[in-house]
C-alpha positions as CSV (number, residue, x, y, z in Angstrom):
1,X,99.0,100.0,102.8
2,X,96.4,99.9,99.8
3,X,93.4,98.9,101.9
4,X,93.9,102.0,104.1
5,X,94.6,103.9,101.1
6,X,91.5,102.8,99.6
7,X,89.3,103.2,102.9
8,X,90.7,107.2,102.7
9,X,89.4,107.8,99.2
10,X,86.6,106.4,99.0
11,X,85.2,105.1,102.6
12,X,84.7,102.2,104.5
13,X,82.0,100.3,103.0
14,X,82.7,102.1,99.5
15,X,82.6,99.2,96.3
16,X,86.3,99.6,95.7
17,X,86.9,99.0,99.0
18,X,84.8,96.0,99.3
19,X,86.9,94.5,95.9
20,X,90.1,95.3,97.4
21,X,89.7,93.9,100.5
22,X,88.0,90.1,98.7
23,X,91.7,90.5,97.1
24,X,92.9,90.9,100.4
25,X,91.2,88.3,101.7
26,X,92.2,86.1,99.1
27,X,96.0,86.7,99.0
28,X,95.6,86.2,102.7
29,X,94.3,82.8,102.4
30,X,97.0,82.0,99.8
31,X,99.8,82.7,102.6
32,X,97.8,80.2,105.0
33,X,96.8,83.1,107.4
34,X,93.6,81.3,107.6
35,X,91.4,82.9,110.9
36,X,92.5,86.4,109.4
37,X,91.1,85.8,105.8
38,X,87.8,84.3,107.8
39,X,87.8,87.7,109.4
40,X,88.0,90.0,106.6
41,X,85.7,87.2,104.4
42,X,83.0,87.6,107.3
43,X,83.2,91.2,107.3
44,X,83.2,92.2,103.8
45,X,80.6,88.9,102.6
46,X,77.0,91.3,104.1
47,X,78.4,94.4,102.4
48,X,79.0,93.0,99.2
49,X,75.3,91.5,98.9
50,X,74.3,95.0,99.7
51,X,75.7,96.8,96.8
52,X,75.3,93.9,94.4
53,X,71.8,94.3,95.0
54,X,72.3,98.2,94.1
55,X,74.2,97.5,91.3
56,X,77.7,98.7,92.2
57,X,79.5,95.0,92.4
58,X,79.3,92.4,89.8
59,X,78.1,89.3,90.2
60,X,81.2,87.4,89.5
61,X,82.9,89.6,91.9
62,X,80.1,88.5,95.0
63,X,80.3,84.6,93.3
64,X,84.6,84.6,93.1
65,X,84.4,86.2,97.0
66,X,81.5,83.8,98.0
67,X,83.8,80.6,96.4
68,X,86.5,81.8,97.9
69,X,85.1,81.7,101.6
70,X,83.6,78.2,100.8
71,X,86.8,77.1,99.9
72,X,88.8,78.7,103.0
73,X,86.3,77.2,105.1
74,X,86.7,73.6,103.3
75,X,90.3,73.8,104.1
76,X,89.9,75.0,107.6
């Protein structure tokens, strides 16, 4: 799938990685497969901090994850 695919090139905790996974997160919560986008949400929220503060994510990417775990959690 394209978050393993992603996690081969560039790693784990890489930037891209982080993005595609909030996408994955997202699309997850769209299907309703709410404790599964918690999961990846949880997991991927500290690491994104982390390389916003480095300078590697945007802050409307961290903001659009951030809103979208608020809003997951809301509906739980």
């Amino acid at each position: 799938d394209y978050i393993a695919l992603m996690r081969k090139s560039y790693g784990e905790n890489h930037y891209k990685t982080l993005e595609a996974m909030a996408a994955w997160g997202a699309i997850l919560f769209t299907k309703k497969e709410l404790a599964e986008a918690e999961k990846v949400f949880r997991q991927i929220l500290p690491l994104i901090r982390i390389e916003r503060e480095k300078g590697n994510i945007k802050a409307e990417v961290m903001a659009n994850t951030l809103n979208q775990f608020g809003y997951l959690r809301r509906t739980q």
